[in-house]
DSSP file (Angstrom, degrees, kcal/mol; ACC not computed):
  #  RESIDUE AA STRUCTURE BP1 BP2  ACC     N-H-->O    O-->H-N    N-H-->O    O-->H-N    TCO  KAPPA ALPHA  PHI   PSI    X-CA   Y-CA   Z-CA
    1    1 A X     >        0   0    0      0, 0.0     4,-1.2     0, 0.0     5,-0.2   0.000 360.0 360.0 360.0 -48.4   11.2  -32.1   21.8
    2    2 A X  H >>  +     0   0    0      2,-0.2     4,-2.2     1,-0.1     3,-2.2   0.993 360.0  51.0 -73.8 -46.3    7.5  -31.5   21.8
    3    3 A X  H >> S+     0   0    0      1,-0.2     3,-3.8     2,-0.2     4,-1.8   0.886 106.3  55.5 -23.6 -75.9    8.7  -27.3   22.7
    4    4 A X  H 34 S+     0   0    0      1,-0.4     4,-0.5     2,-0.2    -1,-0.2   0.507 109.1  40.2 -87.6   5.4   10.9  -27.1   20.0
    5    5 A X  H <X S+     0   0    0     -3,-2.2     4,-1.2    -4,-1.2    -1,-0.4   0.596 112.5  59.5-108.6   7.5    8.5  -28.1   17.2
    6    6 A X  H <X S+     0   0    0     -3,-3.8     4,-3.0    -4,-2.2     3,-0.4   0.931 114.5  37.3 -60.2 -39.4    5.7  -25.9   18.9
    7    7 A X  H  X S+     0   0    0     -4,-1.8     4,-1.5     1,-0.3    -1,-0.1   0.706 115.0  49.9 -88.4  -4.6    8.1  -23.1   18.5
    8    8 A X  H  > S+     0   0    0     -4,-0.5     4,-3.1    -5,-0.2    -1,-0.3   0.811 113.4  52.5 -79.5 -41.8    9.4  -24.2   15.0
    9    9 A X  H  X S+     0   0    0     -4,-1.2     4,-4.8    -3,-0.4     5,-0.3   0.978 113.4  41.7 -80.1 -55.0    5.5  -24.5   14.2
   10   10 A X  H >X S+     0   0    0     -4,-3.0     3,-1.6     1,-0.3     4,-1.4   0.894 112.6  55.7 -54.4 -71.4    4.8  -20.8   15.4
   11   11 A X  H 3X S+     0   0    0     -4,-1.5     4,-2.3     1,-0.3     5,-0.3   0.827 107.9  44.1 -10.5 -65.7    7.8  -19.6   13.8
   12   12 A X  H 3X S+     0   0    0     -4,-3.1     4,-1.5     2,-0.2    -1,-0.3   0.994 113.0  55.2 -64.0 -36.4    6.9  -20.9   10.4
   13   13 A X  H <X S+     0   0    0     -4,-4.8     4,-3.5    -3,-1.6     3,-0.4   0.909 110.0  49.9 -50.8 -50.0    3.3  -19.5   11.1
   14   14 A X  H  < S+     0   0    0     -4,-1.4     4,-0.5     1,-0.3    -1,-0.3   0.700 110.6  40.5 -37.8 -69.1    4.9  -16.5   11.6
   15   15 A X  H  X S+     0   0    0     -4,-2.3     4,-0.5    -5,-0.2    -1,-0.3   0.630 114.0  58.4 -59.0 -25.3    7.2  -16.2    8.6
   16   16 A X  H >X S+     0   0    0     -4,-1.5     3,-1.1    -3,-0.4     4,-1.0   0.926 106.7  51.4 -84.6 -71.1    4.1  -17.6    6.4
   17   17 A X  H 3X S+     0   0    0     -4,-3.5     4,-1.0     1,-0.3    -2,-0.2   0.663 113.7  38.9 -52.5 -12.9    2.1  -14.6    7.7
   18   18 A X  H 3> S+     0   0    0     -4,-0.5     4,-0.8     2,-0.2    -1,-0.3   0.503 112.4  52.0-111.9   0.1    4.5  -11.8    6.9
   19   19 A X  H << S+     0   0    0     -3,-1.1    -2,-0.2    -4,-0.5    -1,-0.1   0.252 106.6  56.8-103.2  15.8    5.5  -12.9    3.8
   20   20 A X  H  X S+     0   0    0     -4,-1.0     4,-1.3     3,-0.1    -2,-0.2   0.739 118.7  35.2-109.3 -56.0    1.5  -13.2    3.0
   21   21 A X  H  X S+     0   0    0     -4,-1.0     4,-3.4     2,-0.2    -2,-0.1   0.913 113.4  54.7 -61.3 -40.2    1.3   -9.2    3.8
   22   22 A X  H  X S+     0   0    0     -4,-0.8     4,-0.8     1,-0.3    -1,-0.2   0.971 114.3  47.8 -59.3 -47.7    4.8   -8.1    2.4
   23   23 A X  H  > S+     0   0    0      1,-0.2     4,-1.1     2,-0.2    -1,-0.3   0.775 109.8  47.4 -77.4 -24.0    3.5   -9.8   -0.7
   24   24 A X  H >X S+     0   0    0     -4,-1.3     3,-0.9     2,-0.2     4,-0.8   0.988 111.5  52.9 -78.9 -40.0    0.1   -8.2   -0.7
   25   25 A X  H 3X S+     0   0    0     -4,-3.4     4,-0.7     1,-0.3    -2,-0.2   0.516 103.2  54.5 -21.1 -42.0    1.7   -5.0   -0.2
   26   26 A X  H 3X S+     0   0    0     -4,-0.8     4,-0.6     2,-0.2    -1,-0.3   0.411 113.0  48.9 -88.1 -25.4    3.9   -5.5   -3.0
   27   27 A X  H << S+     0   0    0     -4,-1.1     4,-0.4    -3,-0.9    -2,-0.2   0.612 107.2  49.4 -78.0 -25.6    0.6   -6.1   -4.9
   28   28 A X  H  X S+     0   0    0     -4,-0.8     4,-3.1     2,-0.2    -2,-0.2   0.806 113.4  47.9-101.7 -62.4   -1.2   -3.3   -3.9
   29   29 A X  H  X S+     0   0    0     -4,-0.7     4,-0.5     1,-0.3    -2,-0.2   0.794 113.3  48.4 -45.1 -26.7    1.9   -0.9   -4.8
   30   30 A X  H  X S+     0   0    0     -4,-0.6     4,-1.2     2,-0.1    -1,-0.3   0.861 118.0  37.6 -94.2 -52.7    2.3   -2.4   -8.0
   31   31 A X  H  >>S+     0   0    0     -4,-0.4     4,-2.3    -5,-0.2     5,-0.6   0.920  99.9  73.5 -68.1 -26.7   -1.4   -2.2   -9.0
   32   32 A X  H  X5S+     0   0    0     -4,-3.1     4,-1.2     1,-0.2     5,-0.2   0.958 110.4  29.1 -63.7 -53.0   -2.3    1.1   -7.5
   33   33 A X  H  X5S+     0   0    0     -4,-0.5     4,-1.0     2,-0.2     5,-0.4   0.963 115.0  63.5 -74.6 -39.2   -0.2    3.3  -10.3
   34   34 A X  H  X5S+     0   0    0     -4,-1.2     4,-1.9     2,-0.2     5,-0.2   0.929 113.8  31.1 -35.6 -56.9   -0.8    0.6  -12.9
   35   35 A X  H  X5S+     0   0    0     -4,-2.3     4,-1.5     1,-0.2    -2,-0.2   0.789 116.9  60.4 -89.7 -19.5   -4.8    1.3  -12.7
   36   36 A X  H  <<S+     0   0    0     -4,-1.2    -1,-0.2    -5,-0.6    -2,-0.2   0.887 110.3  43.8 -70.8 -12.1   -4.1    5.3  -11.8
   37   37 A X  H  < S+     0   0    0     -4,-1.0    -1,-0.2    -5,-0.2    -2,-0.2   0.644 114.5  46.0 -95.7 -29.9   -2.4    5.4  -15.3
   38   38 A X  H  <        0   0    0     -4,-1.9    -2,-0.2    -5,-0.4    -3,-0.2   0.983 360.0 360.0 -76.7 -40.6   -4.9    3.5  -17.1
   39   39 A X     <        0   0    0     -4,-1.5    -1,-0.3    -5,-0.2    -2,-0.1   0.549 360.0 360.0 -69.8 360.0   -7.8    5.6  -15.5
């Protein structure tokens, strides 16, 4: 029991932390031509 919520725990960390980059990524792409057309 105590394994399988360490590895549920890592696992979510895990998913939390690439869907915190994917999203910044997606932020960065979207703003980078947004302020390159305004400039």
């Amino acid at each position: 029991m105590t394994y399988d919520w360490s590895g549920e725990r890592t696992r979510r960390i895990r998913i939390v932390r690439i869907a915190t980059i994917v999203a910044v990524l997606i932020g960065v792409a979207i703003s980078l031509p947004l302020l390159i057309n305004v400039a």
